[in-house]
C-alpha positions in Angstrom: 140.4 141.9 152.8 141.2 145.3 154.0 145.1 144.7 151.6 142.9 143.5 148.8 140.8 146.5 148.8 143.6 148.6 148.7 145.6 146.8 146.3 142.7 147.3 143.8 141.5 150.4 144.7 138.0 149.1 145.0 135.6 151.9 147.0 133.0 149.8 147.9 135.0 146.9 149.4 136.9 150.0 151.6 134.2 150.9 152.5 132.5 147.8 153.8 135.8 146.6 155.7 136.5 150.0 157.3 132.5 149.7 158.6 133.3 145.9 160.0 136.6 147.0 161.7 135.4 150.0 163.3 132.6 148.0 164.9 135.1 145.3 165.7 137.3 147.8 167.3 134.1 149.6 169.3 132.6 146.2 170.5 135.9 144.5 171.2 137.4 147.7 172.8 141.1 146.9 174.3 140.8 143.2 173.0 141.0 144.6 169.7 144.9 146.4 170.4 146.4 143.3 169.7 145.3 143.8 166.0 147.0 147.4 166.1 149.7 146.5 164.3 148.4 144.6 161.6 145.8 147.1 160.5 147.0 150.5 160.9 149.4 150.8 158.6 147.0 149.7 156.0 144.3 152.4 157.3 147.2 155.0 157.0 148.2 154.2 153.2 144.2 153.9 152.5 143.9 157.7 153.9 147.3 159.1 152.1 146.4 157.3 148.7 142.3 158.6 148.4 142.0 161.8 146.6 140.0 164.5 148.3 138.3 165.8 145.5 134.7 163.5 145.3 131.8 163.2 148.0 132.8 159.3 147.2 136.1 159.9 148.4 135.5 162.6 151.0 133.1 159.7 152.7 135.9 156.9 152.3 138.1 159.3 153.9 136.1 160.2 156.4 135.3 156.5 157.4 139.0 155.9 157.5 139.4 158.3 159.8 136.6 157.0 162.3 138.2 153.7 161.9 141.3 154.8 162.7 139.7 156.7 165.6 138.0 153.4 167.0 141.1 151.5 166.4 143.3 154.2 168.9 140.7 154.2 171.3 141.3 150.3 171.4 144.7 151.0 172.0 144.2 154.1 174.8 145.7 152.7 177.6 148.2 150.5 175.9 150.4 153.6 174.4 153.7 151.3 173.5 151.5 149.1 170.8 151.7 152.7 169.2 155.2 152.7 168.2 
């Protein structure tokens, strides 16, 4: 969903699936670093390719980054998934 999203450069879908895989991340904690892989470099193309100029896109942004956040601090104490 997350690809789709970014493939059609649809805000509201972002939006929506970097709210349900933050939560994921917070309520799964380090059971969700096994899904490291497959989502970060998603999160990190979402956050290079959204302009900085709108409140729209300042907010996506900004819920990227939590994402990403909640997504390291899945990942804390298993630093090689990082690489």
């Amino acid at each position: 969903m997350l690809d789709l999203s970014i493939q059609q450069n649809y805000a509201p879908l972002q939006d929506e699936t970097l709210g349900l895989l933050s939560v994921l991340a917070e309520v799964l904690a380090d059971k969700f670093a096994a899904h490291y892989q497959k989502f970060m470099p998603a999160l990190k193309q979402l956050l290079k390719m959204t302009p900085n100029q709108t409140k729209q896109q300042k907010e996506l942004r900004a819920n990227c980054i939590e994402t990403i956040g909640n997504i390291l601090d899945s990942v804390k104490d298993q630093p090689e998934l990082c690489r």
